[in-house]
C-alpha positions, 0 to 999 in steps of 0.5 A: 500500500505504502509504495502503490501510495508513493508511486501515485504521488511521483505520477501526480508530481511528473504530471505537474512538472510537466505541464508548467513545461508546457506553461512556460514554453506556451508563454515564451512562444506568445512572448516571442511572437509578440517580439517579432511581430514588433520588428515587423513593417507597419500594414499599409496606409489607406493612400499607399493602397494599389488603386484602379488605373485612371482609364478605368478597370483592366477588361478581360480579352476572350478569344479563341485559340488554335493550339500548335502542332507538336513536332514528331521525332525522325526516329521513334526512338528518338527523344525531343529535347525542349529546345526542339520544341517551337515557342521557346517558352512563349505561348503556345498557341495562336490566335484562330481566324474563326472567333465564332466559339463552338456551343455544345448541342444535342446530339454533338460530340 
């Protein structure tokens, strides 16, 4: 009984000094925070704002597109590089003659 007793009181004592750990760590960490958001910029002022062009807002372009043709190797064990490719990193599409956009009917596929 004695021992059962003693080793209750080494759990209860473990468990205290453990959360005031826990405490101590949480307050550092709130502390810390505080500290470093101190150091930060200031937010922006209402007249540093990003505001809308004086011609009005920007419109959004919708056209259609034609998508270009993927060159096919000499060999079909041949592998194509990214420098064989056509566009070098500009877009890779241009713009269709045909602006009409294709609608999705009964029946289409």
């Amino acid at each position: 009984m004695e021992m059962s007793a003693s080793n209750g009181a080494a759990v209860g004592v473990f468990a205290l000094v453990v959360g005031l750990i826990v405490v101590v760590a949480l307050i550092w960490a709130v502390r810390l925070g505080m500290r470093t958001r101190r150091r930060e910029s200031a937010p922006p002022r209402p007249e540093e704002q990003p505001r809308l062009p004086e011609s009005g807002p920007v419109r959004e372009l919708q056209e259609m597109r034609e998508p270009d043709e993927v060159p096919r190797a000499k060999d079909e064990s041949e592998r194509l590089t990214p420098h064989q490719l056509s566009g070098g990193g500009t877009s890779g599409s241009r713009r269709s003659e045909d602006q009409k956009r294709r609608r999705w009917g009964s029946g289409s596929a």
